[in-house]
TORPA-4810 file (N, C-alpha, C, O; in nm, 3 decimals):
<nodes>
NODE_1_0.084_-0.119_0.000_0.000_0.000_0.000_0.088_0.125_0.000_0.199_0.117_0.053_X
NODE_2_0.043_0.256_-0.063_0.100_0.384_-0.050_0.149_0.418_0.075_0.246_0.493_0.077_X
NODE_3_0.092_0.370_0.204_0.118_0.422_0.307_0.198_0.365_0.376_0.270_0.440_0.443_X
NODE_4_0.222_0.201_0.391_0.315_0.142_0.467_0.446_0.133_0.340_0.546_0.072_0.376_X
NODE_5_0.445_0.187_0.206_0.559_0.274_0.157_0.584_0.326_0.157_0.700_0.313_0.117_X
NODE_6_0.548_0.480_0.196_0.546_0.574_0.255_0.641_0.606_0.371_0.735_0.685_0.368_X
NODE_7_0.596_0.524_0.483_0.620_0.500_0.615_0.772_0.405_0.600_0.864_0.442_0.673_X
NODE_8_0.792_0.311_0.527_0.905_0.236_0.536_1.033_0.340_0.420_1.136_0.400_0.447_X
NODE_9_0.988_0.327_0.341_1.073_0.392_0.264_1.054_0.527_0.235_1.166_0.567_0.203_X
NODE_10_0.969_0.625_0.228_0.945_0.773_0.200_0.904_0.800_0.068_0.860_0.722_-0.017_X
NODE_11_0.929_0.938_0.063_0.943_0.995_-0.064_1.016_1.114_-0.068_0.960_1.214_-0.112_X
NODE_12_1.152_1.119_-0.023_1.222_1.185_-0.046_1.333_1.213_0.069_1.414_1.123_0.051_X
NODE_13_1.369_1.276_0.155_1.505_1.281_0.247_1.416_1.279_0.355_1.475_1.206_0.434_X
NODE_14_1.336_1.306_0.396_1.254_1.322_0.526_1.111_1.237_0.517_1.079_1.175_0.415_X
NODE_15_1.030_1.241_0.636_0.909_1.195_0.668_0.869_1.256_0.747_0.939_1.275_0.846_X
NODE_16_0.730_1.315_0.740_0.633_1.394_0.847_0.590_1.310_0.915_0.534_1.215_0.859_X
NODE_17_0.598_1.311_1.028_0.498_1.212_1.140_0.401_1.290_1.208_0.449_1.378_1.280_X
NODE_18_0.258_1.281_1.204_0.209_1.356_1.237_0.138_1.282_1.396_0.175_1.165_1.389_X
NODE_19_0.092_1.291_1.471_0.037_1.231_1.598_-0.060_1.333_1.742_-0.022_1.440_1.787_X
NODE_20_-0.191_1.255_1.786_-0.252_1.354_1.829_-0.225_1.256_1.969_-0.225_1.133_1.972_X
NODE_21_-0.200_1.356_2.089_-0.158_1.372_2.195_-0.288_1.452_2.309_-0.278_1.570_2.343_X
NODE_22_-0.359_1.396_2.338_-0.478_1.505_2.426_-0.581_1.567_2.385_-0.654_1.639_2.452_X
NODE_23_-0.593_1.532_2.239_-0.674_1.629_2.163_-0.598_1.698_2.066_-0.652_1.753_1.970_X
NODE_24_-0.417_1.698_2.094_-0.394_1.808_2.008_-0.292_1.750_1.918_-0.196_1.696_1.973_X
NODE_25_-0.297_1.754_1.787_-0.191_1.720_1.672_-0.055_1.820_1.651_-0.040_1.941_1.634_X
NODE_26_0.045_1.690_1.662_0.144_1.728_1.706_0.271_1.673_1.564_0.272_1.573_1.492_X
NODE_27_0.333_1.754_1.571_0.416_1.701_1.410_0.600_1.708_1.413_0.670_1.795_1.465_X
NODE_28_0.637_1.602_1.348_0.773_1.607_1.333_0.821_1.592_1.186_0.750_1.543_1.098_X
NODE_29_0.960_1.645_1.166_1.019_1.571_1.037_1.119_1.469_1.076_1.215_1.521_1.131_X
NODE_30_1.125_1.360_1.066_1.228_1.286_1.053_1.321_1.269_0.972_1.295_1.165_0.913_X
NODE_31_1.444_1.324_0.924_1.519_1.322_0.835_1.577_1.148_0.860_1.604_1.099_0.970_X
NODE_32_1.587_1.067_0.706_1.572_0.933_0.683_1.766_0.942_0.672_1.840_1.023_0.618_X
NODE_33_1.786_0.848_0.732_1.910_0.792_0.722_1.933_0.685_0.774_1.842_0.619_0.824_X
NODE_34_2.108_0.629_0.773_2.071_0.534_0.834_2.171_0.461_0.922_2.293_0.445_0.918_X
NODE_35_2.054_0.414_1.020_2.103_0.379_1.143_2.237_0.294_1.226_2.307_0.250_1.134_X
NODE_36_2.286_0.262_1.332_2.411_0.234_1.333_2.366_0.172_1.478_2.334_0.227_1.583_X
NODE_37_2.380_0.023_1.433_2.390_-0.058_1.602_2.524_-0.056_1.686_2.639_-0.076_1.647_X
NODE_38_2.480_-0.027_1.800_2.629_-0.066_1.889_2.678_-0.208_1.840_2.597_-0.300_1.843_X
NODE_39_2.792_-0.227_1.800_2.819_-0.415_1.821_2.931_-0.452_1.916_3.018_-0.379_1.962_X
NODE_40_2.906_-0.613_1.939_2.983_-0.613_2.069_3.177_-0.620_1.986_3.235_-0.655_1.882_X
NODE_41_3.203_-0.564_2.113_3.354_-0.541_2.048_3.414_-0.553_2.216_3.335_-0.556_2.310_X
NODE_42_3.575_-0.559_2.236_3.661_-0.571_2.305_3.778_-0.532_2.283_3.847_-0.569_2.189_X
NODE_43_3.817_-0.433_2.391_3.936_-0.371_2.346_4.012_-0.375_2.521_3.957_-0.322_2.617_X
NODE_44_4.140_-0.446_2.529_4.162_-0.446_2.635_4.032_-0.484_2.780_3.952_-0.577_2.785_X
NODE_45_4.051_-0.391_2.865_3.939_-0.452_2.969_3.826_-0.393_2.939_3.737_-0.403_3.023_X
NODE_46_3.797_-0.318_2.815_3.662_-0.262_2.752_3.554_-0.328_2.690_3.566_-0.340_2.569_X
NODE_47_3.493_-0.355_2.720_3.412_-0.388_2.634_3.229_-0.353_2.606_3.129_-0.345_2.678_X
NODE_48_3.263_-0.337_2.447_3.136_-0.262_2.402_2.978_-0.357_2.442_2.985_-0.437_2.349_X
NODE_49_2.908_-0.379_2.483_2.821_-0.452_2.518_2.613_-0.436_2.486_2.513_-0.402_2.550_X
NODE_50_2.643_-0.477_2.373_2.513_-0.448_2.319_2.417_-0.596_2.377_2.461_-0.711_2.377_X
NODE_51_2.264_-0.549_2.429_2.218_-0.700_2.444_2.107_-0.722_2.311_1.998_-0.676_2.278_X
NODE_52_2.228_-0.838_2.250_2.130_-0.914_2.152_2.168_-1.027_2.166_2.264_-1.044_2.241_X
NODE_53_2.111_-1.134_2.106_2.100_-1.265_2.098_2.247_-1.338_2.123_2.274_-1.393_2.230_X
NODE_54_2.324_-1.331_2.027_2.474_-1.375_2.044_2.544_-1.301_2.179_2.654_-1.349_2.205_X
NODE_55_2.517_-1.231_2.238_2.602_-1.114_2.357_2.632_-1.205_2.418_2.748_-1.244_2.406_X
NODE_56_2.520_-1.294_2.531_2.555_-1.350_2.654_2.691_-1.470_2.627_2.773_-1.479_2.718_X
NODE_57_2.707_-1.541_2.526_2.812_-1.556_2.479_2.944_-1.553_2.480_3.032_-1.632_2.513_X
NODE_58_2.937_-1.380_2.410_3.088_-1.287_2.377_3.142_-1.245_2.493_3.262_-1.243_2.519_X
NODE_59_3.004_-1.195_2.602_3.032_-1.192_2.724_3.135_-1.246_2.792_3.248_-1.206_2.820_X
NODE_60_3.060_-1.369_2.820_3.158_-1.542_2.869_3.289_-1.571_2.853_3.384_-1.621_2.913_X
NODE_61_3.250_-1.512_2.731_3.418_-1.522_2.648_3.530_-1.400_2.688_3.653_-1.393_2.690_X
NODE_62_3.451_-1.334_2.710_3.555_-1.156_2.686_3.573_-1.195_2.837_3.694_-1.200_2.861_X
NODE_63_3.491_-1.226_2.958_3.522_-1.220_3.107_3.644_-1.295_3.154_3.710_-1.260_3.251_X
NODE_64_3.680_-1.445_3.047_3.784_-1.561_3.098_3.918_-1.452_3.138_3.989_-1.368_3.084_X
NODE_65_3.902_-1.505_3.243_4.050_-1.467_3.294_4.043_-1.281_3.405_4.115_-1.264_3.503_X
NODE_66_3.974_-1.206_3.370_3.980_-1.089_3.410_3.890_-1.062_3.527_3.781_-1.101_3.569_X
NODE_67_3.996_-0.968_3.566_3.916_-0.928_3.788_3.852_-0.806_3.761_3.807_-0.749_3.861_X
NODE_68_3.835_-0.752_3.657_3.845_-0.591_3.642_3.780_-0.579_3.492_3.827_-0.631_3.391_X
NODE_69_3.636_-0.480_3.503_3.630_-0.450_3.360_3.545_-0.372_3.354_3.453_-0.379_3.435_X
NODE_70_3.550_-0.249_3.235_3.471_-0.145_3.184_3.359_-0.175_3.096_3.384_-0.176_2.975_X
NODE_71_3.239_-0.201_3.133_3.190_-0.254_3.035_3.073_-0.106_2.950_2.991_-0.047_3.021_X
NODE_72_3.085_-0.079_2.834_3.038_0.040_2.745_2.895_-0.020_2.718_2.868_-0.115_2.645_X
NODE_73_2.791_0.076_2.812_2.662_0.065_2.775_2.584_0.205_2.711_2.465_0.237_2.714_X
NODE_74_2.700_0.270_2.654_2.633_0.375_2.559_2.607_0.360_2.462_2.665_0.259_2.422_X
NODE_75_2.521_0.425_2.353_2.401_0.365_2.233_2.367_0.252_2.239_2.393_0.151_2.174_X
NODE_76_2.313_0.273_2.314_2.221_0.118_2.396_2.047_0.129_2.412_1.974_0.120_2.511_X
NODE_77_2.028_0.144_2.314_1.845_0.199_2.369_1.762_0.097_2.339_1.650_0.080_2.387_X
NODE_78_1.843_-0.003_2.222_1.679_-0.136_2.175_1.710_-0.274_2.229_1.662_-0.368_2.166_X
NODE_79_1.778_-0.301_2.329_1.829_-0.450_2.369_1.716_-0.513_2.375_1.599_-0.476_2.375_X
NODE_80_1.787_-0.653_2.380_1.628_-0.762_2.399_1.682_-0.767_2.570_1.792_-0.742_2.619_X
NODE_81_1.577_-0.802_2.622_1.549_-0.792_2.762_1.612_-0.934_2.833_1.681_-0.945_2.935_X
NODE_82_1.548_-1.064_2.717_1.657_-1.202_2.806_1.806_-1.177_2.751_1.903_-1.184_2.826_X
NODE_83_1.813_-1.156_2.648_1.977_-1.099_2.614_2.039_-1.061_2.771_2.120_-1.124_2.840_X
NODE_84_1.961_-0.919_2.800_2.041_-0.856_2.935_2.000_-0.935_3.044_2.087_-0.952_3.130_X
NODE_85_1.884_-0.990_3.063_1.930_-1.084_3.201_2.053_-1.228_3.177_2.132_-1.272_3.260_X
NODE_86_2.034_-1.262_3.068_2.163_-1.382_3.059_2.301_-1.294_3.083_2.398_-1.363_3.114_X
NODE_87_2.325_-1.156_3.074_2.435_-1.114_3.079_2.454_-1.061_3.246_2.553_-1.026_3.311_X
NODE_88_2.339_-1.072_3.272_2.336_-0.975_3.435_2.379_-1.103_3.512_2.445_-1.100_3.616_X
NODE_89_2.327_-1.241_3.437_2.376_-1.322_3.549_2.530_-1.379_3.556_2.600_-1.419_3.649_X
NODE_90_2.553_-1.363_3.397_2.733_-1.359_3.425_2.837_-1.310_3.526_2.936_-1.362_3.578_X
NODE_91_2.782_-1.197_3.535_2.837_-1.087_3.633_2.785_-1.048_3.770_2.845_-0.967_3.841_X
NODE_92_2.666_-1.111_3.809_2.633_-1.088_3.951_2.583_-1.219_4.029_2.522_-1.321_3.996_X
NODE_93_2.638_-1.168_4.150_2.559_-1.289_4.262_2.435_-1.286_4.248_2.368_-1.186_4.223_X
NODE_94_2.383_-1.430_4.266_2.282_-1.437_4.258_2.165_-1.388_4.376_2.200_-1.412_4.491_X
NODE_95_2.056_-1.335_4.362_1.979_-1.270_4.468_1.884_-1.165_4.353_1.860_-1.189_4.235_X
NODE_96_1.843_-1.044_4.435_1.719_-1.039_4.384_1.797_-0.879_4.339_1.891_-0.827_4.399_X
NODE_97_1.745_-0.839_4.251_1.783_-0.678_4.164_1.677_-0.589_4.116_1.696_-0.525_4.012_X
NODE_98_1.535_-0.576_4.203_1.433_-0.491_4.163_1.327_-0.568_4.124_1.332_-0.689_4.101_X
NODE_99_1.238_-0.503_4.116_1.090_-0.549_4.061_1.039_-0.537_3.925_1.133_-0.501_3.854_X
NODE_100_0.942_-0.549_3.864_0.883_-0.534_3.727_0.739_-0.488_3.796_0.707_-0.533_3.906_X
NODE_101_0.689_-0.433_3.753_0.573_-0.372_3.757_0.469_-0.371_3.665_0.496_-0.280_3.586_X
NODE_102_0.350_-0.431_3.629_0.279_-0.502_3.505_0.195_-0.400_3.520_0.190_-0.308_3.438_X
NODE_103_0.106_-0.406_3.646_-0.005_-0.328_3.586_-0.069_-0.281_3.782_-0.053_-0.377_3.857_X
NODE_104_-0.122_-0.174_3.841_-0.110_-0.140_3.976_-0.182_-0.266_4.054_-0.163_-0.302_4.170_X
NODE_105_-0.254_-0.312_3.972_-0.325_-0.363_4.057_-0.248_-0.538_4.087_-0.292_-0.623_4.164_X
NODE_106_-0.111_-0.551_3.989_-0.054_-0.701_4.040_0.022_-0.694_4.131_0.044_-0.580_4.172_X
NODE_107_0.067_-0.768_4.175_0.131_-0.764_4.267_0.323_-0.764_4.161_0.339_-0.837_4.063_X
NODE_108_0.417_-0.686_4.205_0.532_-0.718_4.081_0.602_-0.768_4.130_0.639_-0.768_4.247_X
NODE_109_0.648_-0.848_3.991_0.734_-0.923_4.006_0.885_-0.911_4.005_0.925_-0.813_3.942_X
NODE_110_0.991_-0.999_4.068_1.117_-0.964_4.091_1.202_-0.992_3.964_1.188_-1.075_3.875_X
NODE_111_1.288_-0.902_3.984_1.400_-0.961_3.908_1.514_-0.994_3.945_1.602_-0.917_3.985_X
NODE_112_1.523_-1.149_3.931_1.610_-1.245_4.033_1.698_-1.304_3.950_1.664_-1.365_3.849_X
NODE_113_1.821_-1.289_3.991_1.961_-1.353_3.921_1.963_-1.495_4.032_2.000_-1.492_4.150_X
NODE_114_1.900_-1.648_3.933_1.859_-1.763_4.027_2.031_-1.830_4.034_2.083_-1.872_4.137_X
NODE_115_2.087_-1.825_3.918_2.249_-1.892_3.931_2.320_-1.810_3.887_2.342_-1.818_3.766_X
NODE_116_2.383_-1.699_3.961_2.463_-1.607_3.901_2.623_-1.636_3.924_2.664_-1.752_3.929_X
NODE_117_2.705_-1.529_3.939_2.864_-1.549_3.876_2.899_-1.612_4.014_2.856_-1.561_4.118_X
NODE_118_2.952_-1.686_4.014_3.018_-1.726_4.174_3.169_-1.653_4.169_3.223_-1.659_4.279_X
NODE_119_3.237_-1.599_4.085_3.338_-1.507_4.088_3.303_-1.337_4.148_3.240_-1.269_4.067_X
NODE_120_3.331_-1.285_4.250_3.285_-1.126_4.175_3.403_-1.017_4.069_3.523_-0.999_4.091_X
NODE_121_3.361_-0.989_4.012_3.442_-0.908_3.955_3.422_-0.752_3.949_3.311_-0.713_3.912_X
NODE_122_3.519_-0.656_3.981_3.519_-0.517_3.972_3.452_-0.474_3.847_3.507_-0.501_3.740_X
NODE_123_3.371_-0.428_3.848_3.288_-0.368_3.691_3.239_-0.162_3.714_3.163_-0.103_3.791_X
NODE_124_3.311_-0.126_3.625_3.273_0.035_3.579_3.198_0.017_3.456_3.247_-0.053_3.367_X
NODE_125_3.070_0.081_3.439_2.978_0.079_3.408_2.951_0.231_3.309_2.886_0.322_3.361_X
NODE_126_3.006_0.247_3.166_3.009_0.371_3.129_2.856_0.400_3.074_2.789_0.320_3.009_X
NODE_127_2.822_0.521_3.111_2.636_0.501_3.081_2.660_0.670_3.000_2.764_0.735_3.013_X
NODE_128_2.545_0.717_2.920_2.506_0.843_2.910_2.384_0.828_2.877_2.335_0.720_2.909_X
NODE_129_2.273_0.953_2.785_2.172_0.929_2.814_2.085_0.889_2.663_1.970_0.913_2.625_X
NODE_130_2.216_0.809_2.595_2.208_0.676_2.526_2.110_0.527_2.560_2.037_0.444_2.504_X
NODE_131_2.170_0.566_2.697_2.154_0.403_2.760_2.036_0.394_2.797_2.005_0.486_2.872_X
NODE_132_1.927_0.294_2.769_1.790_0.345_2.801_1.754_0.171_2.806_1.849_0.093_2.809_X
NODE_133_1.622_0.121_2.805_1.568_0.048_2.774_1.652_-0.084_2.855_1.677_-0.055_2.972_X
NODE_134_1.695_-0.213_2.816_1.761_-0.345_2.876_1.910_-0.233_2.934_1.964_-0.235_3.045_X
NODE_135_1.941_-0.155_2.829_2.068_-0.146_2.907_2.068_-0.053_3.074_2.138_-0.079_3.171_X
NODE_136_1.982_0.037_3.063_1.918_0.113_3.198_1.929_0.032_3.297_2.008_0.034_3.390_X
NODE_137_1.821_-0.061_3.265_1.818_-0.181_3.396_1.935_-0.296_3.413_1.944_-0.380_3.503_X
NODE_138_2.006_-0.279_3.321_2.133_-0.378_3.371_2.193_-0.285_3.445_2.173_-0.300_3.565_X
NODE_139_2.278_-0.172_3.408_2.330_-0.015_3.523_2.264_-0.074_3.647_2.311_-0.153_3.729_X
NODE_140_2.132_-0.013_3.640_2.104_0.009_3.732_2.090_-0.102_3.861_2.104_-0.061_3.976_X
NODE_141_2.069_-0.210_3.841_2.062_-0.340_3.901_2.181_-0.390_3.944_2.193_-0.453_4.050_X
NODE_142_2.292_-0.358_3.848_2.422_-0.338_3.934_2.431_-0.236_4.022_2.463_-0.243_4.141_X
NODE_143_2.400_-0.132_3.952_2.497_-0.049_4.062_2.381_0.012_4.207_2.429_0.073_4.303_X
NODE_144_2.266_-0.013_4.198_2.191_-0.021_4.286_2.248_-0.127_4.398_2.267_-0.102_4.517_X
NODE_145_2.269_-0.238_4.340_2.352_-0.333_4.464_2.492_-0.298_4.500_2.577_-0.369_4.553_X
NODE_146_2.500_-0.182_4.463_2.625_-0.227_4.472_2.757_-0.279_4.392_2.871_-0.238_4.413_X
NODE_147_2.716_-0.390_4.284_2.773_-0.458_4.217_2.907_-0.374_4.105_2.995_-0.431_4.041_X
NODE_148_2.891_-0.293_4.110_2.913_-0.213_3.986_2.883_-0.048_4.011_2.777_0.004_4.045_X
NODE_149_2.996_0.006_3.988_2.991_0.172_3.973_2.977_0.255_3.831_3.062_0.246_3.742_X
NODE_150_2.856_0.339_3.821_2.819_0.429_3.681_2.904_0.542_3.681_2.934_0.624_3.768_X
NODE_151_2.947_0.523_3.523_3.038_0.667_3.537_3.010_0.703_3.371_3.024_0.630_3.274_X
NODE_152_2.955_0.874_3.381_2.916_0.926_3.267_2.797_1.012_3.337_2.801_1.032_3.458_X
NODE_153_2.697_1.061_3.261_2.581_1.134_3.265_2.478_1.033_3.313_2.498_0.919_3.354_X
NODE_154_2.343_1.114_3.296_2.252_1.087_3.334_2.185_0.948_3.212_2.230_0.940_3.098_X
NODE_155_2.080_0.854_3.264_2.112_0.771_3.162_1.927_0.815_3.079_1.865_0.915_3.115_X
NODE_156_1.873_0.722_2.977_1.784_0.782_2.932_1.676_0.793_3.039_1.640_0.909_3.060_X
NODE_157_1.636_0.729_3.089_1.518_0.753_3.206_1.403_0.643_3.105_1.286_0.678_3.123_X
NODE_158_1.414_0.549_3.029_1.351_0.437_2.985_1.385_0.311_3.093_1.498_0.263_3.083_X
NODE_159_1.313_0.264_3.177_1.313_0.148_3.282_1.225_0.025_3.187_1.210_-0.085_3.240_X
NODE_160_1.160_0.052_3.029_1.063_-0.060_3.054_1.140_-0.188_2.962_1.237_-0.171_2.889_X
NODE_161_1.070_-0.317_2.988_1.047_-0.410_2.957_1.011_-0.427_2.833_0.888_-0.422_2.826_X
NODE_162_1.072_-0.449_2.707_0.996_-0.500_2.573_0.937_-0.600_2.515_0.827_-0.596_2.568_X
NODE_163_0.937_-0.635_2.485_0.838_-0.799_2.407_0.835_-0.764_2.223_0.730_-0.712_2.185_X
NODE_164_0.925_-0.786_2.133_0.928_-0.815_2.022_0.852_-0.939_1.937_0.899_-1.047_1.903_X
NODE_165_0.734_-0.889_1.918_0.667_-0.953_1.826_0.669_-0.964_1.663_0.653_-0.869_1.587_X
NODE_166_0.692_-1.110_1.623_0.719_-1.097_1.521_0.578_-1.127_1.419_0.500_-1.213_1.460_X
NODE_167_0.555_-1.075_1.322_0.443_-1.106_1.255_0.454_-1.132_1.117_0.527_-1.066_1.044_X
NODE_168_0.345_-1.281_1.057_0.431_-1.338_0.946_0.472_-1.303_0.868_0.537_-1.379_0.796_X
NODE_169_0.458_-1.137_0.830_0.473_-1.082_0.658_0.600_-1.055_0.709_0.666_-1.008_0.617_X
NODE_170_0.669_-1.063_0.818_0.815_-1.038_0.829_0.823_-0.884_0.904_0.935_-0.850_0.943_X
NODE_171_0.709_-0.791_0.927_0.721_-0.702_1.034_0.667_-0.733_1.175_0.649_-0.846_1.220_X
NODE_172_0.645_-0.628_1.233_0.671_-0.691_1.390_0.663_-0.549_1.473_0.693_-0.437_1.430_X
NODE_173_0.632_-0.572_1.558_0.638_-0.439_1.634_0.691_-0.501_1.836_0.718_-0.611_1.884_X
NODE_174_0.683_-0.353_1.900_0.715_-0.433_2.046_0.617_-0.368_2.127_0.547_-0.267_2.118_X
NODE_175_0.639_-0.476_2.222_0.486_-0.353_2.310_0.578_-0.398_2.482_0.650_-0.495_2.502_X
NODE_176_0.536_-0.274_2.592_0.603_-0.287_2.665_0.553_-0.363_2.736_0.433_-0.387_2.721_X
NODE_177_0.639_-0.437_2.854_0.535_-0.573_2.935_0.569_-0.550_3.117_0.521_-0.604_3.217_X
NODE_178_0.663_-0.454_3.098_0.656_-0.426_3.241_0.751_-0.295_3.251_0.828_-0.263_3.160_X
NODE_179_0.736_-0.218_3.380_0.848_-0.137_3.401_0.943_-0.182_3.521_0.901_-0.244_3.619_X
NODE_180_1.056_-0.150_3.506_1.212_-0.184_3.682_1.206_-0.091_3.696_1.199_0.006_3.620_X
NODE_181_1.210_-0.113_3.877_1.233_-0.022_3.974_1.320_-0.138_4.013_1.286_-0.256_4.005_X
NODE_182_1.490_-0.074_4.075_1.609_-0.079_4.130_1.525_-0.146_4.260_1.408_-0.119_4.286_X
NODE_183_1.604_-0.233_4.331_1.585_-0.326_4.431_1.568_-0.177_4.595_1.477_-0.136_4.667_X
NODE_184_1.748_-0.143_4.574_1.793_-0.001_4.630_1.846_0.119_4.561_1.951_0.120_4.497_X
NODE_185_1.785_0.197_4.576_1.807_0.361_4.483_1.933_0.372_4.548_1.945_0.350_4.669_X
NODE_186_2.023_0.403_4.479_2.139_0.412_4.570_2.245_0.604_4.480_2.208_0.679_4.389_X
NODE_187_2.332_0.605_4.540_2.356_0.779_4.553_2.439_0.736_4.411_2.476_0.839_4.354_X
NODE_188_2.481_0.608_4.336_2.582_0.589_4.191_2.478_0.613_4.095_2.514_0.603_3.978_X
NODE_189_2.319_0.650_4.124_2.270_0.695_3.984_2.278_0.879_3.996_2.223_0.954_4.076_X
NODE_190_2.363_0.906_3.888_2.444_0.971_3.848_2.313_1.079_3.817_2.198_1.043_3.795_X
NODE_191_2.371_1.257_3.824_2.260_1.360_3.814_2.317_1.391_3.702_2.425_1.337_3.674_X
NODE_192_2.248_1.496_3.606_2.273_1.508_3.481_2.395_1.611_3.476_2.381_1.725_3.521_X
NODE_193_2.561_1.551_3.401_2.671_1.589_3.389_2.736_1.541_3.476_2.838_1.506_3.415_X
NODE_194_2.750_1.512_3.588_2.766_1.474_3.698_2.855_1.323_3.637_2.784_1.226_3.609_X
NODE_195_3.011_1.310_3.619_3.095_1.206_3.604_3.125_1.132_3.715_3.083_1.164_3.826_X
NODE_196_3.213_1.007_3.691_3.319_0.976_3.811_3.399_0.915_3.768_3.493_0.878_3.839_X
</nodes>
């Protein structure tokens, strides 16, 4: 159809998005280009850490041997959500790291690392306000315990939960399925500019 061509591909360098908010229509241009995933990479005790499917993995692999590591959770905004818990449990004792929150009236549920790292390891945690979505709640679940110290800016302020649905013509959309709240708010979530 004209419109989901439109919408995928354009007609020309930009796209109007138009959207009503309260009653009131509200408009953007999106200038079309194109996009650039974090991928996982390792450089010395660095490592770039995107959560997708293959990560928990590269993870495993990049940790053998090291007491100490920086792990880069900037341009981090679309992770898959079991991606980042298989990676949270690499790196932390096991126990409990915040809640999920469905809907007011459930009761929420935890988010529990059931067999986590029996090593601990020193982890700096580089965040800005990139980091949003799976990567937010990995930060924060560390360094709320403790586990791990944030150093950079403020991060996006996205806590939720995604669910990627795939649908047969090959598109797909996500819808959110819960929001994290940190187990303990603790003084390492960082105010806006505010380094360490």
């Amino acid at each position: 159809s004209k419109v989901l061509e439109k919408l995928i591909v354009g007609r020309g360098s930009t796209v109007e998005v138009v959207w009503n908010r309260g009653g009131k229509h509200l408009t953007t241009i999106i200038t079309k280009s194109p996009s650039q995933a974090a991928a996982f990479s390792v450089a010395g005790d660095t490592i770039r850490l995107p959560f997708t499917a293959g990560s928990p993995e590269s993870l495993k692999k990049a940790l053998e041997g090291k007491s100490s590591v920086v792990l880069d959770l900037r341009h981090n905004a679309n992770g898959d959500y079991n991606a980042m818990r298989e990676c949270l449990a690499l790196v932390a004792p096991t126990g409990k790291y915040g809640t999920l929150t469905t809907d007011k009236k459930e009761k929420p549920a935890l988010l529990v690392v059931e067999k986590g790292a029996s090593k601990p390891i020193s982890m700096t945690l580089l965040v800005d306000d990139t980091t949003s979505g799976a990567a937010e709640i990995f930060a924060l679940a560390l360094s709320s315990k403790n586990k791990a110290t944030l150093s950079g800016t403020t991060m996006g302020g996205d806590r939720s939960v995604r669910q990627v649905v795939q649908l047969p013509d090959g598109t797909g959309y996500t819808l959110v399925t819960a929001i994290y709240k940190p187990q303990v708010e603790q003084s390492t979530i960082l105010a806006r500019g505010e380094t360490r």
